[in-house]
N, C-alpha and C positions, 0 to 999 in steps of 0.2 A: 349293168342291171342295178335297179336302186333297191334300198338297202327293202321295202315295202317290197317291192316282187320278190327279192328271197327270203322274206320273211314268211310270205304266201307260198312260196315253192315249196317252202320247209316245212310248212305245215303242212298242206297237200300229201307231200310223200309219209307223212308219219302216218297221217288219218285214214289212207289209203291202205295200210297193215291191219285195220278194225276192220273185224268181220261186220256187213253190214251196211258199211261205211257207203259205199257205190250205190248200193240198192235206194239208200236214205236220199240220195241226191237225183235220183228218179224222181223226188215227188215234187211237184212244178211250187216253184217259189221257195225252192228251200236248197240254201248256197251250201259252199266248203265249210264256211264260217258256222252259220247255224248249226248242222251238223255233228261239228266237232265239237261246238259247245253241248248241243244236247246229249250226245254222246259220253262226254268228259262228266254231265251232271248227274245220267243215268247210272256211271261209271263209283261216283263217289258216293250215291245213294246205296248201292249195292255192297260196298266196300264198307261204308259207318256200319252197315245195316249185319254185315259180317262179324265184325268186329264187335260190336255191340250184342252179339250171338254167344258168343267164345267170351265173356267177358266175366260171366258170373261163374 
């Protein structure tokens, strides 16, 4: 297997742990890849957005 398909496997399986994750790859034209980036940027949104809560 090249080093790209288990680079892809290994993300698959992580992305697959996000609630959501499956349901989001339902919607026609929208890969593993997209996805997990939108996920990952929702993720970090949420996270500044925390942080920046608790901060003062």
């Amino acid at each position: 297997m090249r080093q790209y398909e288990k680079t892809m496997a290994w993300i698959e399986s992580l992305a697959k742990e996000i609630p959501g994750f499956e349901k989001m790859l339902e919607i026609k034209g929208v890969g593993l890849i997209s996805t997990a980036g939108f996920i990952g940027e929702i993720d970090d949104v949420i996270d500044s957005h925390t942080r920046n809560r608790f901060k003062s």
